[in-house]
N, C-alpha and C positions, 0 to 999 in steps of 0.2 A: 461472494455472491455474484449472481448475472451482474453485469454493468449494466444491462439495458432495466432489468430488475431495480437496481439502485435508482437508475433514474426514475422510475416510475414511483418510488419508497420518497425520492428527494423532493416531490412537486409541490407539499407544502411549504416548506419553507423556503424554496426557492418564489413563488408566489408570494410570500410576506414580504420577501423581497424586493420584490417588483415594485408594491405597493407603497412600502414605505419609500421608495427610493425616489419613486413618480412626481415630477416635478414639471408644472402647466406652466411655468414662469414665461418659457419662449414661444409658449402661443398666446398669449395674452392678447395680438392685434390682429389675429386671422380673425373671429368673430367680426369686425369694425372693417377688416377691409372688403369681408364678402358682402355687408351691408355698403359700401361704397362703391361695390362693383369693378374690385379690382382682382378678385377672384371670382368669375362665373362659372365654375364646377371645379368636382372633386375627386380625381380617380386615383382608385385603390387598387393597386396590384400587389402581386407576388408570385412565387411557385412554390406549389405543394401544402405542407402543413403551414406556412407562411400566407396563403393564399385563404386556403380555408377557415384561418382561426379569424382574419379581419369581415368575415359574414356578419355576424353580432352587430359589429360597430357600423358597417352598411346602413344596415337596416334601422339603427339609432340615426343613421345622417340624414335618413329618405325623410328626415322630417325639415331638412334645411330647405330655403327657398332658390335654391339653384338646383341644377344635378347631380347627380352622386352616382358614377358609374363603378363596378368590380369587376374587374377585368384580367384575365391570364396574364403574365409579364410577358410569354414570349409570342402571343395572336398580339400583343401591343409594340412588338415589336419589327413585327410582321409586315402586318396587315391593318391595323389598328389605330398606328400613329398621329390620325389624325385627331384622333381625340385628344392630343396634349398639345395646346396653345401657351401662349403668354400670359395667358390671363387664370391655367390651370394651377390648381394645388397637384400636384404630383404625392400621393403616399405610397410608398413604398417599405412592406416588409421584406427582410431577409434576415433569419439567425445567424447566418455568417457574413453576408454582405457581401460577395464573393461568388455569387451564381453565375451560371456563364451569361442567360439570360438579361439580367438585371445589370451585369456590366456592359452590356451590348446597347442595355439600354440607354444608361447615362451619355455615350458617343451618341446615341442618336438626339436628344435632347442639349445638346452641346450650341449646336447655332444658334436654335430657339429655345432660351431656357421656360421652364416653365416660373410662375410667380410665384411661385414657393416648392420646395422638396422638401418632403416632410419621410425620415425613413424611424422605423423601428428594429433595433440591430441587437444581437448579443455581441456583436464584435464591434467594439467603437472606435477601432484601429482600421479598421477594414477599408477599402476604395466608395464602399456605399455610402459609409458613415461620414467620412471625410469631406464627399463630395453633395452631403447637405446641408441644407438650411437652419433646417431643424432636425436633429437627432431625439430620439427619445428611445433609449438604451432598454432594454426588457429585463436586465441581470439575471438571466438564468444561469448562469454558471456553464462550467464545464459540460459539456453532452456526449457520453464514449459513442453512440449510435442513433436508434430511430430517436425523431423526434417527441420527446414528451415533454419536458420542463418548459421548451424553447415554445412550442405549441401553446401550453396554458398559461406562459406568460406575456406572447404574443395576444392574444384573446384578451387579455385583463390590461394591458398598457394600452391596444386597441379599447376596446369600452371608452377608459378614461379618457384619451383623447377624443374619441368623438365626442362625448358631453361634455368638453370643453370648448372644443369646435361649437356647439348646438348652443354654448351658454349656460350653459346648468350644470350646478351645483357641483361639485364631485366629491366632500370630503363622505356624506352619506355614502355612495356608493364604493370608494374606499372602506369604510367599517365594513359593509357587506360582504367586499373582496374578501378581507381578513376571517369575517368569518366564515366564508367558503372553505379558505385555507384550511381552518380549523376541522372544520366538516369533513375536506379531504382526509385530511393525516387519520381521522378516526374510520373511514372506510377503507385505507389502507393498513389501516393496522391489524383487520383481520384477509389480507389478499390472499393468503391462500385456501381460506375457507370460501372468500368470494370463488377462486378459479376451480375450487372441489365441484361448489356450489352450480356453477354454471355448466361444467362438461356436462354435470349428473342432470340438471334439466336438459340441456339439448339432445343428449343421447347419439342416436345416430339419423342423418342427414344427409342427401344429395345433395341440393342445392339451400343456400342460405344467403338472404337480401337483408340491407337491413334497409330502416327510410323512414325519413321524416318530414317537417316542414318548418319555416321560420328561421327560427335563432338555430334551433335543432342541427339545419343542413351543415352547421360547422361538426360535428360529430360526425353526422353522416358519412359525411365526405372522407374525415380524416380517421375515421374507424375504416375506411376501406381501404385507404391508402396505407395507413400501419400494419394491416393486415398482413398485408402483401410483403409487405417490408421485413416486419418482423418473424412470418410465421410463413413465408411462402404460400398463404392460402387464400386465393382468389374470391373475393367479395367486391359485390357491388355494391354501391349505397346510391337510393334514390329519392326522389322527392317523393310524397306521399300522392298526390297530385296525378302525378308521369306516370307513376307503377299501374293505376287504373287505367291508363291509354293504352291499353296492352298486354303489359307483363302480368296483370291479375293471371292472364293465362297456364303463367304457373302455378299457382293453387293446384295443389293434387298430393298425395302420399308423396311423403321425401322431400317434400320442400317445406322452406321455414324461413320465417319472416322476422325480425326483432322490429318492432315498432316503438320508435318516439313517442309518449303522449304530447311531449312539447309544449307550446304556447296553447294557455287558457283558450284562447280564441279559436283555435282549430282541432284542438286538443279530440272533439265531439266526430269528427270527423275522419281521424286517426283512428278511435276507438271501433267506428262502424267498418272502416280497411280491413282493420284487426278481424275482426268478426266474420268480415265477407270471407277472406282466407282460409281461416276454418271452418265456413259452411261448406267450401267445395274443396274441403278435403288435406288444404294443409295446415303447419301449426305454425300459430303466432305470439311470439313471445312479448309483453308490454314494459317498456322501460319508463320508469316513472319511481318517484318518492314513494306515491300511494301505492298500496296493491290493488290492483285490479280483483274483483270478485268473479268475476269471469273469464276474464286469461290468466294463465301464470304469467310471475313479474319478476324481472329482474331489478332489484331494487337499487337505486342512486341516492345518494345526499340527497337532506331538504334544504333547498335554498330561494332563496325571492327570483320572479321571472328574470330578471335583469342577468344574474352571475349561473341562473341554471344552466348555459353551455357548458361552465366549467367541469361541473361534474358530470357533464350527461360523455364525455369523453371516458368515463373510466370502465363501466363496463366492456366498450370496446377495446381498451387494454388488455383487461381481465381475459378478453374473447383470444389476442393474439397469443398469451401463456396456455389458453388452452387447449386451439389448434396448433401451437408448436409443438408441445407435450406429445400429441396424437403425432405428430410426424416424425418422434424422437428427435427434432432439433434443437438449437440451442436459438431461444428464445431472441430477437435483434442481432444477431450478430448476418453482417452482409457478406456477399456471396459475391455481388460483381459490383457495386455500386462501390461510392466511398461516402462519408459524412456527407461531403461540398461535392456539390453536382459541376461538374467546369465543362463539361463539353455539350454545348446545344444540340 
């Protein structure tokens, strides 16, 4: 089978993994010290799907009584710098630990360390892993190419530690992970009828957006970036938000939209997007558990708002087996890149 296939087959049980493995023990005093004020913010970087799977746990922090910035590794490197004091939690993802980026970083934080480095690594051999505070390992296993496993298990080790960070509770939200997992393995286990499923609704298309809001943007995001990766086929993903500041303008025959219903909260808001897109003329497809009675749906696991990032990634999966197919390619396998990005 594709290797990049396997991985995408592998995501449950590499997920169960994660979760059983997840252990809060070495943060047990971050809580008490950001209440003592010896941690007054928290910034979260990385690159890529590293980057994007920690959106979720952002937005679980925006509830803490300090800052909580999400920040590129390499505009932090930059240009950005100032933002990491003495007083900072520094988190840093990487599945290899090993980016050219993120190793640039650590010399630059070398004088003035920050008050805690907190990284998330598949590789707990690596210079990232070594050179923190706190490690907390994702165990995704082996990865032949794009990211998938490293992705969904970055996203769900994230989760965890921010509500351990925020103080609350986790083994609840662990059952949920698991049952995520479970959720996944049973949507993959018909993938190729999903990838039938999806060419035969999209048909044929100029241009394709897809976009969301909230928790959602980590799908967004890294459905466009695996695109690219896996399927050479150019996608952008945008907030639901932005695409009204303008891009509505592509609305017309030939364009198509996939839209997140996302979070309860804006959920209403998505839906009327949806709708404006095809009053003026293009088509928009709704991703969601529920089907829509009005759009056609691409349907995802049902799972509580909390773990729905994890599966709101799989359709976009689904999407890059199917623009490869069209291109006669072989579905993740890279062309100039390598796994580890090394040269900034």
């Amino acid at each position: 089978m594709n290797p990049y296939i396997k991985d995408i087959l592998a995501q449950p049980d590499a997920l169960r993994k994660a979760v059983n493995n997840f252990s809060s023990a070495t943060m047990n005093a971050i809580p008490q010290r950001i209440e003592k004020g010896e941690i007054d913010r928290i910034v979260i970087t990385g690159m890529g799907a590293s980057y994007n799977a920690a959106y979720p746990a952002y937005i679980q922090l925006s509830e803490l009584p300090i800052p909580v910035l999400h920040v590129n590794a390499a505009e932090l490197v930059h240009y950005l710098g100032g933002l990491v004091g003495p007083r900072t939690l520094l988190w840093i993802n990487s599945q290899s630990g090993r980016s050219a980026e993120l190793l640039h970083l650590l010399e630059r934080i070398k004088p003035t360390p920050p008050a805690c480095l907190l990284t998330c690594v598949n590789d707990e051999t690596s210079p990232l892993a070594v050179a923190s505070d706190i490690c907390l390992p994702i165990h995704a296993g082996p990865e032949t190419t794009v990211s998938t496993k490293t992705y969904v298990n970055t996203l769900a080790v994230n989760l965890l530690a921010s509500h351990k960070i925020a103080g609350k509770e986790i083994e609840h939200l662990k059952r949920e992970l698991l049952a995520t997992a479970d959720a996944i393995e049973t949507y993959l286990g018909d993938w190729q009828k999903h990838v039938d499923d999806m060419d035969a609704l999209l048909g044929k298309f100029e241009t394709l957006i897809v976009i969301g809001r909230g928790e959602s943007m980590s799908a967004v995001w890294n459905g466009a970036l695996i695109n690219k990766e896996a399927s050479k086929f150019s996608l952008e993903g945008m907030n639901a938000a932005d695409f009204r500041h303008g891009p509505l303008e592509l609305a017309s025959p030939g364009f198509v939209a996939l839209i997140f219903a996302g979070p309860a909260a804006t959920a209403s808001l998505n839906r009327k997007l949806a709708l404006d897109v095809v009053e003026h003329g293009g088509r928009a497809f709704w991703v969601d558990a529920k089907t829509n009675p009005e759009l056609p749906t691409l349907s995802i696991p049902s799972t509580n708002e909390l773990t729905r990032p994890l599966v709101e990634i799989l359709p976009m999966q689904i999407l890059t087996l199917v623009m490869a197919a069209r291109k006669g390619l072989t579905a993740g396998q890279f062309r100039i890149i390598g796994k580890v990005t090394v040269t900034e």
